[in-house]
Backbone bond lengths (Angstrom), bond angles and torsions (degrees), N, CA, C in turn:
res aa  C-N    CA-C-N  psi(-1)  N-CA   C-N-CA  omega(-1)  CA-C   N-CA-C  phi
1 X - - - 1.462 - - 1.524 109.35 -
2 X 1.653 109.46 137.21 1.730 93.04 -172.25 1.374 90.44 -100.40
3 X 1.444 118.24 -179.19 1.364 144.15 -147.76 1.378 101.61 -125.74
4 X 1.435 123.65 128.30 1.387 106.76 172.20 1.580 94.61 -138.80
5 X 1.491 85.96 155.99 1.678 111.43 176.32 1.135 126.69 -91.39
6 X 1.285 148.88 110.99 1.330 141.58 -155.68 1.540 85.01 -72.14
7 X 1.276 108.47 160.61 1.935 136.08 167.41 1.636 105.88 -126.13
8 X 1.098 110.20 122.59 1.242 120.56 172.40 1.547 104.64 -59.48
9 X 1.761 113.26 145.28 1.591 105.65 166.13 1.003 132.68 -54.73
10 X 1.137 129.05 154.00 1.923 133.51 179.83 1.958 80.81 -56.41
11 X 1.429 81.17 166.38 1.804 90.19 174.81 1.312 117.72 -140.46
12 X 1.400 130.63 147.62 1.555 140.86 -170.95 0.814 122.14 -77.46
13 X 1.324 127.39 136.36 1.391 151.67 147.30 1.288 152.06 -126.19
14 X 1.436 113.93 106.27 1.293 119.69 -161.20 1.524 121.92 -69.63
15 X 1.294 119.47 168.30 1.926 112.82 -175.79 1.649 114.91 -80.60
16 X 1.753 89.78 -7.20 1.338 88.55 175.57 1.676 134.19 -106.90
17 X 1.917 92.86 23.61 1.403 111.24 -175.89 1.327 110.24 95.79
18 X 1.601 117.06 -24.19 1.677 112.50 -169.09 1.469 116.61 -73.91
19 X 1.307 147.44 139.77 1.171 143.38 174.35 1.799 107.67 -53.80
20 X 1.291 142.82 130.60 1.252 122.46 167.85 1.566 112.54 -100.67
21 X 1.255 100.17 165.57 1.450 101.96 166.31 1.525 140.22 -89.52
22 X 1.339 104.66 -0.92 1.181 120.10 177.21 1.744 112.30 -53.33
23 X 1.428 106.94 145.20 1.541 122.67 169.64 1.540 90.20 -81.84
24 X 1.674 117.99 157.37 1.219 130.71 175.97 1.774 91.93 -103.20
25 X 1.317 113.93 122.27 1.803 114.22 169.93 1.631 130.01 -69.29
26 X 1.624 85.57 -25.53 2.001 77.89 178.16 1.263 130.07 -73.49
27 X 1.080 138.02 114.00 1.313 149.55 165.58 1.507 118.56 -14.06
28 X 1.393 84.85 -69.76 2.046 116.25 164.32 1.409 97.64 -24.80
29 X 1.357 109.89 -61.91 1.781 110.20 -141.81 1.075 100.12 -87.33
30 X 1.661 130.84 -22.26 1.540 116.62 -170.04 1.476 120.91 -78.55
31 X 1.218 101.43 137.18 2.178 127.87 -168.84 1.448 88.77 -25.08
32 X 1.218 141.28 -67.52 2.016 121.64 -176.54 0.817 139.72 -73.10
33 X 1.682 120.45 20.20 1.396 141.97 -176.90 1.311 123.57 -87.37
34 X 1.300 154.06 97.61 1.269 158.28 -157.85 2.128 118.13 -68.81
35 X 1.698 96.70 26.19 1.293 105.32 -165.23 2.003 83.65 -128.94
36 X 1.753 95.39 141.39 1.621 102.70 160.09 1.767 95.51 -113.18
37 X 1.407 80.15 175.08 1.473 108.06 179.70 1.824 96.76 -75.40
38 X 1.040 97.04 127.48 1.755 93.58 -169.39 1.685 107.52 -129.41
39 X 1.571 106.42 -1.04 1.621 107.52 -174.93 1.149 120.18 -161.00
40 X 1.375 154.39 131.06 1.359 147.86 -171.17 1.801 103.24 -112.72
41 X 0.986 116.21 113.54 1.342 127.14 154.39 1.782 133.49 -84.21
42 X 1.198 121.14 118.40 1.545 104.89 -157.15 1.865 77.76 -122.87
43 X 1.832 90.49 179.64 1.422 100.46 165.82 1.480 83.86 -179.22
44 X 1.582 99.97 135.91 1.883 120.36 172.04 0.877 107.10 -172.75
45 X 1.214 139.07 -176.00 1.457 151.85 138.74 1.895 119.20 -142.85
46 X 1.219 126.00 -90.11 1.244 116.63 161.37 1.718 119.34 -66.69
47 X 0.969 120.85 -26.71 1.955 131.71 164.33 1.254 92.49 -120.76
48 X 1.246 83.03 -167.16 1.882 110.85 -161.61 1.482 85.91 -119.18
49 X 1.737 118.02 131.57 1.098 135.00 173.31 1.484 141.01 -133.05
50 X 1.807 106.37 3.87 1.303 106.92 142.13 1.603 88.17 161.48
51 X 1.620 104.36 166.09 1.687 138.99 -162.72 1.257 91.73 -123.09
52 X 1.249 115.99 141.32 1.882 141.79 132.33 1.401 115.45 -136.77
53 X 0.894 84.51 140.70 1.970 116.14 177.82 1.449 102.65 -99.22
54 X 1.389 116.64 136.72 1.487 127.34 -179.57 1.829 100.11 -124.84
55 X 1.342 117.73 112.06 0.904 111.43 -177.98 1.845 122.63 -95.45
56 X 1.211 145.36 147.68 0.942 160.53 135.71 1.734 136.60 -21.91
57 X 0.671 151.57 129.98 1.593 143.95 169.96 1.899 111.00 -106.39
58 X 1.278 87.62 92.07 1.782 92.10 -171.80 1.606 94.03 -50.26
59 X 1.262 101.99 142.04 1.808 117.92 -169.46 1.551 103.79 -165.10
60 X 1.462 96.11 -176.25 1.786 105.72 155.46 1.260 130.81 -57.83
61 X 0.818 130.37 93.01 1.670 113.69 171.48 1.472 130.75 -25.61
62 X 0.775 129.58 -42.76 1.556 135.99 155.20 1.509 107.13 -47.72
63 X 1.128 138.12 -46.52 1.365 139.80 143.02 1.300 137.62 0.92
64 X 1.051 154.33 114.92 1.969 139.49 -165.85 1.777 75.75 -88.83
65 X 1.506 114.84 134.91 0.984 126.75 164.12 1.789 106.46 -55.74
66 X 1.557 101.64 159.53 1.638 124.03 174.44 1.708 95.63 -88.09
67 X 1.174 124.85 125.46 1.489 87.00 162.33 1.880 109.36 -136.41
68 X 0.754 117.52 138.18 1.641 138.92 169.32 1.093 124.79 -92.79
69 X 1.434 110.84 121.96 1.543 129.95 -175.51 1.473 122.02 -109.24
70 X 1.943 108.94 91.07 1.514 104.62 -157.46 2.264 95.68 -75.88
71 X 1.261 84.18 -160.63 1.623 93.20 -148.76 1.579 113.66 -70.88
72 X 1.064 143.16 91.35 1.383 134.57 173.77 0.957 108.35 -56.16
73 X 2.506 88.08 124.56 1.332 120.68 -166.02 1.249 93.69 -104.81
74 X 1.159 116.34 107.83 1.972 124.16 -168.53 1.664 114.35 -160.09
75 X 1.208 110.18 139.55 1.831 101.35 -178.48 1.459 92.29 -97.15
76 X 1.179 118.64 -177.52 1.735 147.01 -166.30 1.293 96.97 -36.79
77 X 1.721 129.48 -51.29 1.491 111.22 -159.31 1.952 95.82 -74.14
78 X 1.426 119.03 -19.31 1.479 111.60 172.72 1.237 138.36 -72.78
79 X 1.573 100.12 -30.82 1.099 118.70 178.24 2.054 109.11 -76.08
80 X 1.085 104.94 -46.41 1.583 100.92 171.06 1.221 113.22 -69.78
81 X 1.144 151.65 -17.50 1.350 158.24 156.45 1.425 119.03 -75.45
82 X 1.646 121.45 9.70 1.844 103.75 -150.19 1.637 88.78 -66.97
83 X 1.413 140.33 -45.81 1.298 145.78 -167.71 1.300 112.11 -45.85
84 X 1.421 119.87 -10.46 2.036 120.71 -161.66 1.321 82.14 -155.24
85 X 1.903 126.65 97.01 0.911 122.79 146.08 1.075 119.75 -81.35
86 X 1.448 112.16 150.52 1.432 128.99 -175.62 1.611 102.15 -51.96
87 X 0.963 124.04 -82.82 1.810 135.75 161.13 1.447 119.09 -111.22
88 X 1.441 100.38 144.30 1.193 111.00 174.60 1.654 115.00 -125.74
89 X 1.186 136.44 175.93 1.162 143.21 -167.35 1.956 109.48 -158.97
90 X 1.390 120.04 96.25 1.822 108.96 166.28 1.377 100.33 -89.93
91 X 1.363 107.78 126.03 1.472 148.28 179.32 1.909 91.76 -72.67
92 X 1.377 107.44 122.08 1.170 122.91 156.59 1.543 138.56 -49.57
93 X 1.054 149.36 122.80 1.872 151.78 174.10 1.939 81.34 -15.16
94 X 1.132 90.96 172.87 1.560 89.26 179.09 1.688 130.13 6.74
95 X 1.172 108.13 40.67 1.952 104.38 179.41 1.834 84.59 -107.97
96 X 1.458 104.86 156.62 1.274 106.98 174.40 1.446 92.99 -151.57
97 X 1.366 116.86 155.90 1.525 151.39 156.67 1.632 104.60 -45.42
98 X 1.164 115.16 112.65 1.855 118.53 168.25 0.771 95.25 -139.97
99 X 1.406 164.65 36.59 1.620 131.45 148.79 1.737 98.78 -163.75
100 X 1.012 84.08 145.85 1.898 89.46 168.44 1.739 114.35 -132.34
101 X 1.122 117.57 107.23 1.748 116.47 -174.06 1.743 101.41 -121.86
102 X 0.981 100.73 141.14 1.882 104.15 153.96 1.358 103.29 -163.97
103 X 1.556 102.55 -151.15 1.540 148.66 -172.78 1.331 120.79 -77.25
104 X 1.631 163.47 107.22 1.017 128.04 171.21 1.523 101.43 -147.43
105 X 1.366 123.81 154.94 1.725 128.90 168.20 1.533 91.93 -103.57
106 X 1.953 91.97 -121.86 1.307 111.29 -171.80 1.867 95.48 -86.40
107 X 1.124 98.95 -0.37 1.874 98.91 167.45 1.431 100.83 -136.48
108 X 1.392 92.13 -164.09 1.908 111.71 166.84 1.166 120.43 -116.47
109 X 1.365 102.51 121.17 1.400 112.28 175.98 0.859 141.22 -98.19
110 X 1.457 120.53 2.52 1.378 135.86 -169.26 1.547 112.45 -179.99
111 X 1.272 119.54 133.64 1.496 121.09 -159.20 1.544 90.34 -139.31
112 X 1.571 122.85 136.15 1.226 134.38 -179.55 1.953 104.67 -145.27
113 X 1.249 108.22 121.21 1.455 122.80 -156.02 1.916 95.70 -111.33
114 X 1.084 139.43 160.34 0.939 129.02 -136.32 1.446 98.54 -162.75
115 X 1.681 147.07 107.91 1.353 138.87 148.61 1.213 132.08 -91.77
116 X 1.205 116.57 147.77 1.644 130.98 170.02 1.704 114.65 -21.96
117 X 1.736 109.70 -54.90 1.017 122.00 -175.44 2.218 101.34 -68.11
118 X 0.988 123.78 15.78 1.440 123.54 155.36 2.172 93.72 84.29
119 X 1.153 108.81 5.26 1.430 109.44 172.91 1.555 117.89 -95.30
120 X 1.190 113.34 178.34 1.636 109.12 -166.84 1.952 100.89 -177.02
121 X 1.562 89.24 166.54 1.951 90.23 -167.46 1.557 85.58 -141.15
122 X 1.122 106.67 145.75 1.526 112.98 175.66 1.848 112.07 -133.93
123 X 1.128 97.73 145.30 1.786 96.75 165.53 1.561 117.20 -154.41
124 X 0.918 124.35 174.77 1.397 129.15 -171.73 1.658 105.54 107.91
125 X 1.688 93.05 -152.07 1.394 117.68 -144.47 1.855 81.27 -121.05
126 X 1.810 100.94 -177.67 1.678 99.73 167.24 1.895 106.51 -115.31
127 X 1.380 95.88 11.36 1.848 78.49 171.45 1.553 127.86 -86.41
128 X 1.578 113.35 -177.28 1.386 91.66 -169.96 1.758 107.54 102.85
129 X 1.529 99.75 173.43 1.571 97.52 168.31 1.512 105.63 -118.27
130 X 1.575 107.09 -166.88 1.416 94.80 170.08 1.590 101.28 -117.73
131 X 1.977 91.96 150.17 1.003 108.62 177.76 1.644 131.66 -135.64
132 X 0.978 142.38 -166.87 1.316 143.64 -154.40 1.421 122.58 -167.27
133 X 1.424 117.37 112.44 1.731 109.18 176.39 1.663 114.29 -88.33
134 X 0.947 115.29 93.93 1.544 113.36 173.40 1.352 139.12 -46.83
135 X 1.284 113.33 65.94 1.362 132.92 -169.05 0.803 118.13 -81.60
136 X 2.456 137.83 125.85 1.331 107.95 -151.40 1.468 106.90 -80.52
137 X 1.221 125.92 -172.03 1.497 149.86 -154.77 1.836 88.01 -96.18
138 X 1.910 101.09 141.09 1.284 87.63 -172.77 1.319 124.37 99.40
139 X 1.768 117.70 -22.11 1.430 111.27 -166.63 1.624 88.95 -112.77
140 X 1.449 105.14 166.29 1.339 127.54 122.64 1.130 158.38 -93.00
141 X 1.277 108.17 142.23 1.834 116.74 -174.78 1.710 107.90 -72.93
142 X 1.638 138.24 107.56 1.076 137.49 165.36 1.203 113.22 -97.34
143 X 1.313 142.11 -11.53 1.592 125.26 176.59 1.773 79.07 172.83
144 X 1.276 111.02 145.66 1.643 156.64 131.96 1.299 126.67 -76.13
145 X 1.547 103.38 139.73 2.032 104.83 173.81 1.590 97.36 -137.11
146 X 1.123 94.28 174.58 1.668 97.51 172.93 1.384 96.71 -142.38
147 X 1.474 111.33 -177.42 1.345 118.48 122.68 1.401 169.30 -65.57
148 X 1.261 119.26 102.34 1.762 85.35 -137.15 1.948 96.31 -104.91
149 X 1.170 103.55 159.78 1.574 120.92 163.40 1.462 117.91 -158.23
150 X 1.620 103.68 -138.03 1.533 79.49 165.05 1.591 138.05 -67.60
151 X 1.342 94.54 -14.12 1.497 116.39 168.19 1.762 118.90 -122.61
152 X 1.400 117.49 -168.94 1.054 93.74 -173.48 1.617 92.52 -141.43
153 X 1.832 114.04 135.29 1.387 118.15 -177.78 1.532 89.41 -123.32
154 X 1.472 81.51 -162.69 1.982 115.60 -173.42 1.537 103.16 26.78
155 X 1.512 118.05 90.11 1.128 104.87 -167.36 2.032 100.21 -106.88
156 X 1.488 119.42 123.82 1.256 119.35 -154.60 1.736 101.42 -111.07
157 X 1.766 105.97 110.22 1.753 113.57 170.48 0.613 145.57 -80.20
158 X 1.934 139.92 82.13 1.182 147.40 -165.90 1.608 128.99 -64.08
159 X 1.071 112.60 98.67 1.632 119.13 -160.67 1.292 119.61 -106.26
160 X 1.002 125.32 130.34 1.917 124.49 178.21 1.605 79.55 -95.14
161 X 1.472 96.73 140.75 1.331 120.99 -177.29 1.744 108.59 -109.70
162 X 1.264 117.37 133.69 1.479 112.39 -179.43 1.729 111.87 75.65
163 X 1.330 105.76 27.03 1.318 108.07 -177.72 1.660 121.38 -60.17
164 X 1.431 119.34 127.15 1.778 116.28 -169.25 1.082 115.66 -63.36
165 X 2.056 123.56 -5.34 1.650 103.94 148.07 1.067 143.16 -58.03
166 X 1.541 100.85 -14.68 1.847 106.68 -166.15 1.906 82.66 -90.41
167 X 1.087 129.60 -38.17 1.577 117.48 -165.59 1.035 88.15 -44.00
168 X 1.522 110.93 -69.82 1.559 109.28 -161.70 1.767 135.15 -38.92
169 X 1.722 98.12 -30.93 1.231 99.80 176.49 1.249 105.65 -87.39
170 X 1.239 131.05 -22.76 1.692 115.88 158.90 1.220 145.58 -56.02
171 X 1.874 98.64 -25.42 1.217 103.47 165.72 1.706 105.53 -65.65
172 X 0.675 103.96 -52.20 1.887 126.59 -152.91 2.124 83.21 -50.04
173 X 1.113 110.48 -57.85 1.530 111.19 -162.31 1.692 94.64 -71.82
174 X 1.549 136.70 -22.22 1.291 124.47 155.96 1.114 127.97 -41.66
175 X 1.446 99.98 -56.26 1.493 116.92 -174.86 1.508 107.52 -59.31
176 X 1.272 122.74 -43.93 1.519 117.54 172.00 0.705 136.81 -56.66
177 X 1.833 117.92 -43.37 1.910 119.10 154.55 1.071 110.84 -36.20
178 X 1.571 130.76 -38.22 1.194 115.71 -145.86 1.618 114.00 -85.34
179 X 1.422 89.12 -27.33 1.925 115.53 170.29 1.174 103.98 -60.70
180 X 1.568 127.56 -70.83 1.476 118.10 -123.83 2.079 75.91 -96.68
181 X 1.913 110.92 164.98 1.174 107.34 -175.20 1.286 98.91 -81.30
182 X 1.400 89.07 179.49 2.006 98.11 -175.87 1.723 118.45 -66.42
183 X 0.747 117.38 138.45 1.547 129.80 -179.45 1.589 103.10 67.06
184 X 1.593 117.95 30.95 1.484 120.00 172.77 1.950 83.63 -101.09
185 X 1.960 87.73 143.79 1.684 92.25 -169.60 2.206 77.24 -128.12
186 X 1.588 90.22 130.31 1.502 87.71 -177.48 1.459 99.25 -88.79
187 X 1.467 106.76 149.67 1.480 134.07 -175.46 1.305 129.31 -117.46
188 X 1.557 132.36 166.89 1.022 134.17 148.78 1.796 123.73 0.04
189 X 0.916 81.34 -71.28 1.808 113.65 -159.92 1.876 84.77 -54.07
190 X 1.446 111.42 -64.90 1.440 130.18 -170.36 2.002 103.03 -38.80
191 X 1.244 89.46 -63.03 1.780 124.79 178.91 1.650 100.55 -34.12
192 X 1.429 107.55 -60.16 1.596 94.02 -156.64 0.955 154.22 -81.65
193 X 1.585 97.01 21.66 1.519 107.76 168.35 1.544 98.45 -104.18
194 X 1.377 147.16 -24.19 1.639 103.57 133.58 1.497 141.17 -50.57
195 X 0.883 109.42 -21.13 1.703 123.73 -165.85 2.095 76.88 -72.35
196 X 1.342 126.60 -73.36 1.588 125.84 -155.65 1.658 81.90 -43.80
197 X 1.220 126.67 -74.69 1.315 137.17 -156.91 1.345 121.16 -43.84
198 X 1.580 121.31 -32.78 1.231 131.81 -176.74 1.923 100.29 -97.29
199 X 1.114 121.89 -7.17 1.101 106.51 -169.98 1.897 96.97 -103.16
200 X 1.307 91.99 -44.79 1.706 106.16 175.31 1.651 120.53 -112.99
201 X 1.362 107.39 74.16 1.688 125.49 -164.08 1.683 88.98 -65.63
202 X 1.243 129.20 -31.98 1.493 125.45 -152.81 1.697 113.45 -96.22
203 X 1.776 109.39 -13.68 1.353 125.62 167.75 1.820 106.73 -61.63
204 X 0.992 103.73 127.41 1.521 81.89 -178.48 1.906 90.79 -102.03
205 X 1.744 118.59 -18.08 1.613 102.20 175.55 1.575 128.35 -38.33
206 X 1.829 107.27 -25.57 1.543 109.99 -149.97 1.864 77.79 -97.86
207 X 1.184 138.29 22.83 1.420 105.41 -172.94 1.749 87.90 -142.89
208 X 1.260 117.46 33.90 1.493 139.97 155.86 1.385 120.30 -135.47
209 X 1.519 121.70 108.41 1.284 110.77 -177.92 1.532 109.94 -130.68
210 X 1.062 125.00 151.13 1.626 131.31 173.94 1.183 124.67 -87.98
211 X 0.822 133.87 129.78 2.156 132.13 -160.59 1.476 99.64 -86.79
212 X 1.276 118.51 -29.79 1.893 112.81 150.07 1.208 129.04 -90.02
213 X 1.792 116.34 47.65 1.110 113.98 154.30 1.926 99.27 -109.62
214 X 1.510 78.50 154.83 1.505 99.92 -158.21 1.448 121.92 -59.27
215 X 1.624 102.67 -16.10 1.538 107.63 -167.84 1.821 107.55 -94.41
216 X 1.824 101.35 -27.49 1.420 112.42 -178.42 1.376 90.87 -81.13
217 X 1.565 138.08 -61.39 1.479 123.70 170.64 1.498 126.87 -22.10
218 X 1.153 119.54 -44.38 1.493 132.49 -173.35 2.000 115.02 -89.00
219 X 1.461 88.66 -26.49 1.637 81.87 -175.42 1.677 107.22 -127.15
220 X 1.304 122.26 17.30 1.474 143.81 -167.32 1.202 110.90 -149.16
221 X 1.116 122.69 -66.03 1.235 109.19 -171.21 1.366 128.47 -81.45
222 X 1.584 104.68 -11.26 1.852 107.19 169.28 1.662 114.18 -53.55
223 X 1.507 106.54 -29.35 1.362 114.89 168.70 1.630 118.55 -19.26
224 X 2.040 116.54 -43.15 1.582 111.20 -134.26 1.475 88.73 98.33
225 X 1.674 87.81 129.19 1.413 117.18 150.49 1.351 125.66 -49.37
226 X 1.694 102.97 -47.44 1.520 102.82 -176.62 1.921 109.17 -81.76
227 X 1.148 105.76 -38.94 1.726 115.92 178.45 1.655 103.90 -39.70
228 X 1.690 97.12 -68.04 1.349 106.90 -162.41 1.559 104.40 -60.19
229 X 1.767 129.29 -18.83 1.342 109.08 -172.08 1.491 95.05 -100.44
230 X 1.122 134.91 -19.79 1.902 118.32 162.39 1.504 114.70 -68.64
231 X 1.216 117.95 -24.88 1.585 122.30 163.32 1.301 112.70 -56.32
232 X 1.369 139.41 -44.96 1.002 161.32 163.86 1.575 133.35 -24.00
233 X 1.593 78.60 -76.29 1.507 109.66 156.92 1.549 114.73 -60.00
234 X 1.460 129.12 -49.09 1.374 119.90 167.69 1.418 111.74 -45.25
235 X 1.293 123.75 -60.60 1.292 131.52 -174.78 1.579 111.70 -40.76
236 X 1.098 130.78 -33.10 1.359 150.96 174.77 0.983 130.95 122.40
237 X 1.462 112.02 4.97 1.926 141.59 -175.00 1.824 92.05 -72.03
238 X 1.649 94.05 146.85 1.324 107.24 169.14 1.563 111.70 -124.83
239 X 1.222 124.77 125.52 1.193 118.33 -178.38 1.424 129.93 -49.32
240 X 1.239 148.36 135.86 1.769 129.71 154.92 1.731 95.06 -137.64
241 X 1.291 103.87 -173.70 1.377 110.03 -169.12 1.738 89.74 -160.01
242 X 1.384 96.12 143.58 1.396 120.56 -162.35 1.631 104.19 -135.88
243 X 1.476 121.38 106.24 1.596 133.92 -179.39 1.591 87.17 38.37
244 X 1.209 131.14 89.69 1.275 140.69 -174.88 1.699 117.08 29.13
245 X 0.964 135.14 -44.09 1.617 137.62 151.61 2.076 103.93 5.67
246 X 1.208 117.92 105.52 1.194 108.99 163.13 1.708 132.20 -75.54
247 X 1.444 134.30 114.25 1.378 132.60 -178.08 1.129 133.86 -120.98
248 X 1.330 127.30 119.79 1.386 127.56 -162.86 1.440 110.97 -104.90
249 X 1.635 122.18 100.63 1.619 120.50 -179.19 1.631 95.94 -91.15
250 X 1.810 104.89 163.04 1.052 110.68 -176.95 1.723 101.16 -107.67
251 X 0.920 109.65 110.75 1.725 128.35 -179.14 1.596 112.87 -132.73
252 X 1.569 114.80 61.03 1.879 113.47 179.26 1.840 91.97 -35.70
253 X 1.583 103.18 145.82 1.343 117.24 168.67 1.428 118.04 -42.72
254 X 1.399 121.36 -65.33 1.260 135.98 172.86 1.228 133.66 -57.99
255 X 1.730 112.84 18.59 1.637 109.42 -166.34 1.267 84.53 -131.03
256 X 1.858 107.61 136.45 1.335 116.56 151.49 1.464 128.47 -42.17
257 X 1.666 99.52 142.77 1.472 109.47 -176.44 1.786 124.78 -12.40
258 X 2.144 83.29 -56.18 1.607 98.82 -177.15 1.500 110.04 -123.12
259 X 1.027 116.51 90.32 1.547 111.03 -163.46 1.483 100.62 -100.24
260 X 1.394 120.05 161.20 1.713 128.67 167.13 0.643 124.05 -33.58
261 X 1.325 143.86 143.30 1.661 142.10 164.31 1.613 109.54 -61.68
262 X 1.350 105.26 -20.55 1.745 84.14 167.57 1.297 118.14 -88.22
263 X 1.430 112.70 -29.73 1.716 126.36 169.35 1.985 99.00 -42.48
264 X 1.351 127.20 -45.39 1.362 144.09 -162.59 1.761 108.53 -81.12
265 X 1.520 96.05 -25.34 1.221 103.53 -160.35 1.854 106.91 -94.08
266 X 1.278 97.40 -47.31 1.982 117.48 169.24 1.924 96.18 -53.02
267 X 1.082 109.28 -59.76 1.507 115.77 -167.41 1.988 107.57 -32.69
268 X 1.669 78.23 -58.36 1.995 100.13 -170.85 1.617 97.08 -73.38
269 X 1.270 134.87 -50.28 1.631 134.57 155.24 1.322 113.04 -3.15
270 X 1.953 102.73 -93.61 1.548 115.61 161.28 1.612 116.03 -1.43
271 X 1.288 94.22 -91.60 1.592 90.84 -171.13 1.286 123.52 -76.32
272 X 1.193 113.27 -12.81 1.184 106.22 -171.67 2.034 116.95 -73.14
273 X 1.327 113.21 -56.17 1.557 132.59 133.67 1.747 110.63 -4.05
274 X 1.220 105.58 -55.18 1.809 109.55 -170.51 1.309 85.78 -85.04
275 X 1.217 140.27 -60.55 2.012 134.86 -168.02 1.580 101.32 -56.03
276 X 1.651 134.51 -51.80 1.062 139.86 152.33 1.474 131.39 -17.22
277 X 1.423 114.74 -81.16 0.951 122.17 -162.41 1.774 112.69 -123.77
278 X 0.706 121.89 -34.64 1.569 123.74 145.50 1.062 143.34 -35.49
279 X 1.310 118.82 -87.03 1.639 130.18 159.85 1.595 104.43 87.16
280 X 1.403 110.16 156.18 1.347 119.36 -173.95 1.431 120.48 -52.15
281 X 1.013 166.28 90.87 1.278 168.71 -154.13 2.068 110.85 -94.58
């Protein structure tokens, strides 16, 4: 007989800071469900006129994903359009939903959704002010509702709180204090050989590099020999050496031999996002 753990419900949050009481309905989205948020569907043009979430079936990768399409929250101009969303967004292997900000009057006019990996999707109009749902730090976004009519208000954010992506990125930014020296603040320069990798997963030049090329010499390797090759290794590079020639391929521990270019692409994301915009703390 297996054992199960109760999960507390996802929990509410309104745009206006208030906790709501609303139950979240999708199946998909609730904390014991074996599906991520794997797709953002938008639709607006002068307002904001409706959200879907495309969910995932966490599996093998080698696997053709399961995928589930919770309910598009959209009035008439969404619903006649669901086939031609306005914008869309596929959410990366580990990318998750953290923030929700826009536009709003006596409706919403504009909805802008927000991931870990430092990316974001926007739609709507520019009237309205700007606004912000204060969701705590740490959570995830699994599904949104509104109100709908001819427009769409009270829009309510269902969040798993303490979600095990953010562990992960905590570990990951530990591990980096522990690398880079004290009062070293990682940069740009540090970043961009994830940044080539995450932008161009399918280049295979940017995910072989030589420790005597001039640009990793100058912005890597001033680090220390030894710094710059545990830096390295964080990044997801594995060392080898070729007739003495030092080379750093990018192979994260945990990824099959030949994994997806999006599997390749989330990996270089990850860190790259924390060297970016983070910084050593």
């Amino acid at each position: 007989m297996k054992a199960f753990v109760s999960v507390p419900p996802l929990k509410a949050f309104r745009s206006d800071g208030e906790r709501g009481g609303e139950r979240c309905s999708e199946v998909a989205a609730e904390a014991q469900s074996v599906y991520r948020v794997a797709r953002i569907l938008m639709w607006g043009s002068d307002c904001f006129d409706g959200l879907q979430f495309a969910y995932d079936k966490i599996d093998d990768l080698n696997d053709a994903p399961v995928t589930v399409f919770g309910s598009l929250m959209g009035n008439a101009n969404a619903q006649r359009q669901a086939s031609q969303p306005t914008a869309m967004l596929d959410l990366l292997p580990d990318e998750i939903i953290t923030r929700m900000s826009g536009r709003k009057g006596v409706w919403i006019d504009s909805i802008t959704l927000h991931t870990n990996f430092g990316r974001s999707i926007t739609c709507g109009g520019k009237g309205g002010g700007d606004f912000n749902v204060p969701t705590p730090a740490d959570s995830e976004i699994r599904s949104i509702s509104f109100k709908i009519g001819d427009h769409l208000t009270d829009a309510s954010v269902f969040v798993l709180q303490a979600t095990p992506i953010k562990a992960l990125e905590s570990k990951l930014a530990q591990d980096l204090q522990k690398i880079l020296p004290s009062g070293e603040d990682p940069n740009r320069q540090l970043a961009i050989s994830a940044d080539n990798i995450a932008q161009h997963p399918e280049e295979s030049k940017f995910q072989r590099i030589r420790a005597s090329n001039k640009y990793f010499a100058a912005n890597v390797g001033v680090l220390g020999s030894e710094v710059a090759t545990c830096f390295m290794i964080w990044c997801g590079f594995e060392e080898t050496f070729e007739h003495e020639d030092q080379f750093f391929t990018f192979q994260p521990w945990h990824v099959q031999d030949k994994p997806p270019l999006q599997r390749i692409a989330a990996e270089a994301h990850k860190r790259m996002h924390y060297l970016k915009n983070v910084g050593a703390q």
